[in-house]
N, C-alpha and C positions, 0 to 999 in steps of 0.2 A: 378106699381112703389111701390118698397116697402116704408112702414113708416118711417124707418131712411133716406132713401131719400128723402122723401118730407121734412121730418124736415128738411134736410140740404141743400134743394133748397130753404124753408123759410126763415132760418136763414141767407143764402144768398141774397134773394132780399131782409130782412130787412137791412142789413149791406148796397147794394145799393141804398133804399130809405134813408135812415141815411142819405148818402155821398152826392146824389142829393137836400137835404133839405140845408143841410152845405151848396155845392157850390152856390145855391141863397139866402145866408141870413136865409133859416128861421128854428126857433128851431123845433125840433121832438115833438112836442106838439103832443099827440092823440087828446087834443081839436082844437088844432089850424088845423092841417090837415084836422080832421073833418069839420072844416067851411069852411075852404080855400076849398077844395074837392067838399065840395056841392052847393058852389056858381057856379061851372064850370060843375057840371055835372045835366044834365036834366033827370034822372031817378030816383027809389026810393032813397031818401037820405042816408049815411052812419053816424052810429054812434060812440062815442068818443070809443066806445069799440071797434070796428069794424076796426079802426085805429092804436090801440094800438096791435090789433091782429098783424096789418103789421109791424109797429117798433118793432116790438117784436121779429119778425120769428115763429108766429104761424099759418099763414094762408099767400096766396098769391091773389092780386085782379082778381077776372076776366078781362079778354083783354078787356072790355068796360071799367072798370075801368083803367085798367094799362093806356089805352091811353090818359085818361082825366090828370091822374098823370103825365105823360110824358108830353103832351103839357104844362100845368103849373109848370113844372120842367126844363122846356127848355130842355131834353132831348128826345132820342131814348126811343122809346115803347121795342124793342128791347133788348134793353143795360139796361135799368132799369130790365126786367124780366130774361136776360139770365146772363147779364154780357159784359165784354168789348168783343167786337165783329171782334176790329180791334188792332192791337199790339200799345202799349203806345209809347204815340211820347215824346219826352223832347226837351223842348226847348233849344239849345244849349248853348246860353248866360248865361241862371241863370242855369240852370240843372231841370229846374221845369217840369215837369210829366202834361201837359194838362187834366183836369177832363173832363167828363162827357159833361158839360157845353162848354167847351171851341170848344170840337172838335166839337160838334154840332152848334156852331158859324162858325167854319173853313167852314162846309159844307154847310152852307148857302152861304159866301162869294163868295166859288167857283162856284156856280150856279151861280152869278150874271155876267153880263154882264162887259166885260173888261173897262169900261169907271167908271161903277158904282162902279168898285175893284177900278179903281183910287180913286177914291173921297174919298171909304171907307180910305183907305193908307193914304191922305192928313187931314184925319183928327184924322185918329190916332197919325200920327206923331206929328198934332197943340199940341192935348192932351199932350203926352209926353212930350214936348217942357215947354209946363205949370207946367207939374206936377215937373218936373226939376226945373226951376225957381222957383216954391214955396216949395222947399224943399231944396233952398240954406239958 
């Protein structure tokens, strides 16, 4: 692989960890990464530099890492290192573009058992319900 390629598959998985950080809340801190990262991973630790290489698009983690990143991102190892994997769904009502986050939620749901999808549904709907009423 040439070097403008790699640069532009860095540049690329930085832009995807960015967007993965955004959908759960937390800022692109190289420090913050940095700690959150090595409480979850049990090998040598990484550094606030080490970090900032990834928000940057200067380097890409190794698949030991990518996975530790992923599972604390709630997303695909996958989709965090290549990119979306499956075509962008929108949800029809608002027009909103599902992230990262969401369809990896979907595909949890669908693996559960049809009784367990109810209950999920009955309490998403309670929620909504709520969130209505306290936004009258």
């Amino acid at each position: 692989m040439s070097k403008a390629s790699q640069q532009i598959e860095a540049q690329a998985f930085a832009e995807r960890l960015r967007a993965a950080l955004k959908g759960v809340g937390i800022r692109p801190s190289p420090t913050l990464v940095a700690n959150e990262f090595n409480l979850r991973y049990w090998g040598k630790s990484i550094t606030s530099h080490t970090a900032r290489t990834w928000l940057l698009g200067k380097s890409i983690p190794m698949q030991d890492k990518l996975r530790v990143l992923a599972d604390w991102l709630h997303v695909s190892a996958d989709e965090l290192r290549y990119g979306t994997l499956v075509p962008a769904f929108k949800v029809q009502e608002t027009g909103t573009e599902l992230n990262m986050q969401d369809r990896d939620m979907l595909a949890h749901y669908l693996s559960l058992p049809v009784a367990e999808r109810k209950t999920v549904c009955d309490v998403v709907a309670a929620l909504a319900v709520a969130v209505a009423a306290k936004n009258r």
